[in-house]
ChimeraX commands (.cxc) that place a marker at each C-alpha (Angstrom):
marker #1 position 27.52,1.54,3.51 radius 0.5
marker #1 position 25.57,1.79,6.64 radius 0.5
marker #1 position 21.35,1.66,5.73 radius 0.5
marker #1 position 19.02,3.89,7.26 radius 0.5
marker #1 position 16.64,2.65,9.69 radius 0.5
marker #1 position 13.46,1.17,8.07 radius 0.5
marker #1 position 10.01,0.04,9.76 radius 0.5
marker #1 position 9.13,-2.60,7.14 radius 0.5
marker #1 position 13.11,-4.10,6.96 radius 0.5
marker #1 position 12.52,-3.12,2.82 radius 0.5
marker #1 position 14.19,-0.79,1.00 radius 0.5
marker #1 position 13.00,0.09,-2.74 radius 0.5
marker #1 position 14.72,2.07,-5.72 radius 0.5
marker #1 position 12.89,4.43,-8.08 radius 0.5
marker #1 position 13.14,1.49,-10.59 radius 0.5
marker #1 position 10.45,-0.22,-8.67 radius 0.5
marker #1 position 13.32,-2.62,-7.48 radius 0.5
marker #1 position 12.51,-3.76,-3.20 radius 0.5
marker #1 position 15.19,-5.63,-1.14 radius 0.5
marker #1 position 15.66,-6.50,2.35 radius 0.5
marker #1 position 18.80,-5.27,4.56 radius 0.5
marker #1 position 21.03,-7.95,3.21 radius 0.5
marker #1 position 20.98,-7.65,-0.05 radius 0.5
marker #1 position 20.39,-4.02,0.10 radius 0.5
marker #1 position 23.42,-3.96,2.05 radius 0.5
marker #1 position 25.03,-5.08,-1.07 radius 0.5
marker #1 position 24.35,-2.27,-3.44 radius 0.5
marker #1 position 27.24,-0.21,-4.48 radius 0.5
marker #1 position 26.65,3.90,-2.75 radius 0.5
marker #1 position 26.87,4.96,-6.95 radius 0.5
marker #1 position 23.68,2.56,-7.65 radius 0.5
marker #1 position 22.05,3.56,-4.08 radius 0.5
marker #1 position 21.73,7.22,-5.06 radius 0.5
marker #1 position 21.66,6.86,-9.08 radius 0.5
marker #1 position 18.65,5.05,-8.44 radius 0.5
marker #1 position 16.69,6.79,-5.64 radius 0.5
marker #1 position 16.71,3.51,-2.38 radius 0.5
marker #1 position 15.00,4.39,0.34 radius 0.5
marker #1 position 12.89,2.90,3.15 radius 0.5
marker #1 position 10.02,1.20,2.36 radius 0.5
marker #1 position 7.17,3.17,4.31 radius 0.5
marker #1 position 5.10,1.44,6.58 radius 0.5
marker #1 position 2.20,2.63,5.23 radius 0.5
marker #1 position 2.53,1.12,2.04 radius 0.5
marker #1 position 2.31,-2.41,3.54 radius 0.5
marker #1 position -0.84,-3.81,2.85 radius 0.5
marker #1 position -2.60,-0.83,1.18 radius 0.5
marker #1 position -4.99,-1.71,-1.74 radius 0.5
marker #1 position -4.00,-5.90,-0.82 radius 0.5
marker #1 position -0.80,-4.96,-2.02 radius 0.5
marker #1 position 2.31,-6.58,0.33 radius 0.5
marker #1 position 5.72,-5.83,-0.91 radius 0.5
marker #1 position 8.57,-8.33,-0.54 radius 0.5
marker #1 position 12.69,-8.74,-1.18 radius 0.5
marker #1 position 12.90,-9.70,-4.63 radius 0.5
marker #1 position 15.95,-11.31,-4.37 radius 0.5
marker #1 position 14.44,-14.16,-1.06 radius 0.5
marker #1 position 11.65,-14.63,-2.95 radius 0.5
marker #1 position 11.16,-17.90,-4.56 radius 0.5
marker #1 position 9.03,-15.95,-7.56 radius 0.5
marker #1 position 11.32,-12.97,-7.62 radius 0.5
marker #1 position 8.55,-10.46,-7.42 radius 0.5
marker #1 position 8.80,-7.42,-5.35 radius 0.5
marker #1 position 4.95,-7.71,-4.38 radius 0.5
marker #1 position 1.93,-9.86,-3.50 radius 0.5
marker #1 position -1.39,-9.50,-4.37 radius 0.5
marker #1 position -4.27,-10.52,-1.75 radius 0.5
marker #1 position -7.58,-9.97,-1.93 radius 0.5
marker #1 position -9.28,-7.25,-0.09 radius 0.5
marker #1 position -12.86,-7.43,1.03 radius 0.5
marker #1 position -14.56,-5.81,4.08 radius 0.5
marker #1 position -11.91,-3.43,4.82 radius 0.5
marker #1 position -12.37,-0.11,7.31 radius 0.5
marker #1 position -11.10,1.77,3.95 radius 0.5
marker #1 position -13.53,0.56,1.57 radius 0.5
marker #1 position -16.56,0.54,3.27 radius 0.5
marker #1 position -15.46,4.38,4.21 radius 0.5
marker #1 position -15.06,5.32,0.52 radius 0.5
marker #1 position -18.54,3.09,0.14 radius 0.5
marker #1 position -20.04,5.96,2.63 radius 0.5
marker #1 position -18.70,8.56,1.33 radius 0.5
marker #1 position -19.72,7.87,-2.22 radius 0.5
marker #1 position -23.23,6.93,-1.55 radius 0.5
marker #1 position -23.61,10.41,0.44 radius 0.5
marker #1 position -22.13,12.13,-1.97 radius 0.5
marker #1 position -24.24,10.88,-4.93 radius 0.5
marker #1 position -27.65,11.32,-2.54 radius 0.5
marker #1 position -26.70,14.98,-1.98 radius 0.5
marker #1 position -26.13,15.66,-5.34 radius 0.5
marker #1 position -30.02,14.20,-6.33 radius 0.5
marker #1 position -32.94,16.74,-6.34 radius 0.5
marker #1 position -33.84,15.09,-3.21 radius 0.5
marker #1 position -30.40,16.63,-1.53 radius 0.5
marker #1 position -30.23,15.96,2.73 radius 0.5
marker #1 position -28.90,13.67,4.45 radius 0.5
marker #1 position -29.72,10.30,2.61 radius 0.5
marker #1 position -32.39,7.86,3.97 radius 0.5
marker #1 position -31.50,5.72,7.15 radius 0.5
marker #1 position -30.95,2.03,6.18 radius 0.5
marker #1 position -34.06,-0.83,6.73 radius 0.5
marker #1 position -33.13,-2.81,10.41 radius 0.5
marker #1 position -32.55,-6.11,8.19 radius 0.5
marker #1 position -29.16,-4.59,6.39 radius 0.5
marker #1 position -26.88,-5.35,8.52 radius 0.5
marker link #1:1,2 radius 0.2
marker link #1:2,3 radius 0.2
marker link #1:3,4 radius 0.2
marker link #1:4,5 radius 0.2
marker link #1:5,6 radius 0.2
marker link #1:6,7 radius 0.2
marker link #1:7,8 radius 0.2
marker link #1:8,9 radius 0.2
marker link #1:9,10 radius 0.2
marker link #1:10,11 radius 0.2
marker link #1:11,12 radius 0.2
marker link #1:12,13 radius 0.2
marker link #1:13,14 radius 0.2
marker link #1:14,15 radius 0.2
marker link #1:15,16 radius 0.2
marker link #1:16,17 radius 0.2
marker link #1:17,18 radius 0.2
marker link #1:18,19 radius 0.2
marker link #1:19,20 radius 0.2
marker link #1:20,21 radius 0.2
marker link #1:21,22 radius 0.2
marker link #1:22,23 radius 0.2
marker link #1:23,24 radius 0.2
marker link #1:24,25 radius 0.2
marker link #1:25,26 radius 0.2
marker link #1:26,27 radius 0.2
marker link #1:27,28 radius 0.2
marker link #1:28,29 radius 0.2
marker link #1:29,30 radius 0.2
marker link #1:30,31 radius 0.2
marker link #1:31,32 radius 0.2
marker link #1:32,33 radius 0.2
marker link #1:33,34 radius 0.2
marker link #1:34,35 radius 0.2
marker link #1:35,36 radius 0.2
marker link #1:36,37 radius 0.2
marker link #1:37,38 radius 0.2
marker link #1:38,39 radius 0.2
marker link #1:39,40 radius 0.2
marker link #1:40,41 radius 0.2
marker link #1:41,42 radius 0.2
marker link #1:42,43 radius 0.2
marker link #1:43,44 radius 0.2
marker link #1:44,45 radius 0.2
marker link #1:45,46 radius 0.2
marker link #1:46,47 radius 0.2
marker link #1:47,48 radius 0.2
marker link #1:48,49 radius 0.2
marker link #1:49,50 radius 0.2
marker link #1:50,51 radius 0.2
marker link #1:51,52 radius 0.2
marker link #1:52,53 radius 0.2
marker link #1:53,54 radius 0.2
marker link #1:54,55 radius 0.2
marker link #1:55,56 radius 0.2
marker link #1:56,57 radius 0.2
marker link #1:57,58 radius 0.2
marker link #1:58,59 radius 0.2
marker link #1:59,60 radius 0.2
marker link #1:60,61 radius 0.2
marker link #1:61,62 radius 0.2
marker link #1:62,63 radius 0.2
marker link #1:63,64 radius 0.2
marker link #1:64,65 radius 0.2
marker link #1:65,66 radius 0.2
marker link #1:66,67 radius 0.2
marker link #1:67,68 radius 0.2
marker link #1:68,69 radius 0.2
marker link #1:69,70 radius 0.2
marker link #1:70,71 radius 0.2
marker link #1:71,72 radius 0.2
marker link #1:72,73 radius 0.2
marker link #1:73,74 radius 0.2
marker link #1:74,75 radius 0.2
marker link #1:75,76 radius 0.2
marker link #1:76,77 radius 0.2
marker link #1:77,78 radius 0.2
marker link #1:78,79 radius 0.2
marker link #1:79,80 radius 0.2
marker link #1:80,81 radius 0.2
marker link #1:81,82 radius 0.2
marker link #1:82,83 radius 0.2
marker link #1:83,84 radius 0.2
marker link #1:84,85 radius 0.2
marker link #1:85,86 radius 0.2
marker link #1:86,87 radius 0.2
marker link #1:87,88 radius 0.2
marker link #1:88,89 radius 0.2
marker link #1:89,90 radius 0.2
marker link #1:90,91 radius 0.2
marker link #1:91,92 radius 0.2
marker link #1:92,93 radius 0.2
marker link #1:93,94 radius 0.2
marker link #1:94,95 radius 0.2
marker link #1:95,96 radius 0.2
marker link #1:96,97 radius 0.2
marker link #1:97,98 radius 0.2
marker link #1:98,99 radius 0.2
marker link #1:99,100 radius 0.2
marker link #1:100,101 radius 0.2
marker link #1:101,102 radius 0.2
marker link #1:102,103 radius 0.2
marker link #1:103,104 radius 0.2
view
C-alpha cells in the first residue's frame, strides 16, 4: 500500500491508534479503511501541550505526550477575550479599564 503524504510523518486510526510511516506501512488496506487512518494534521501537534507520537517506537507505547503549557499566544488570547467579555456584560458595559503601568 502506498501512504498518503503527511506533514507530521503520523498517521492515526479512528481507534485513537497513531503510527509513523513504517509501521503504518504495515497495516493490511482491510484494517486501513475499517478503521478510518489518515494523516495526522499538523495542527494537532502541540495544541493544548498535547504532542502525539508512534505508539509502536515509543519506549511507553503511548500515542501522546503531555507538556505543560504556560504563557502561550492562545491562552493569553482566550484570557482577553474572557475578561472583555465578562466587563461588557457588567452594568458598567464599555470597553474595560486600561491596566496600572506596573502589570506587565
Amino acid at each position: 500500500m502506498v501512504l498518503p503524504i503527511t506533514a507530521t510523518g503520523l498517521y492515526w486510526s479512528i481507534r485513537g491508534e497513531v503510527a509513523c510511516s513504517h509501521h503504518a506501512s504495515r497495516i493490511s488496506d482491510d484494517r486501513w479503511q475499517s478503521e478510518g487512518w489518515m494523516p495526522l494534521p499538523a495542527l494537532s501537534q502541540g495544541f493544548r501541550g498535547l504532542q502525539f507520537q508512534c505508539q509502536h517506537c515509543a519506549p511507553d507505547h503511548t500515542a501522546l505526550v503531555h507538556r505543560a503549557v504556560t504563557g502561550t499566544p492562545w491562552s493569553d488570547i482566550a484570557d482577553a477575550a474572557r475578561a472583555r467579555s465578562t466587563w461588557q456584560s457588567s452594568p458598567f458595559g464599555g470597553d474595560p479599564p486600561e491596566p496600572p503601568d506596573d502589570a506587565a
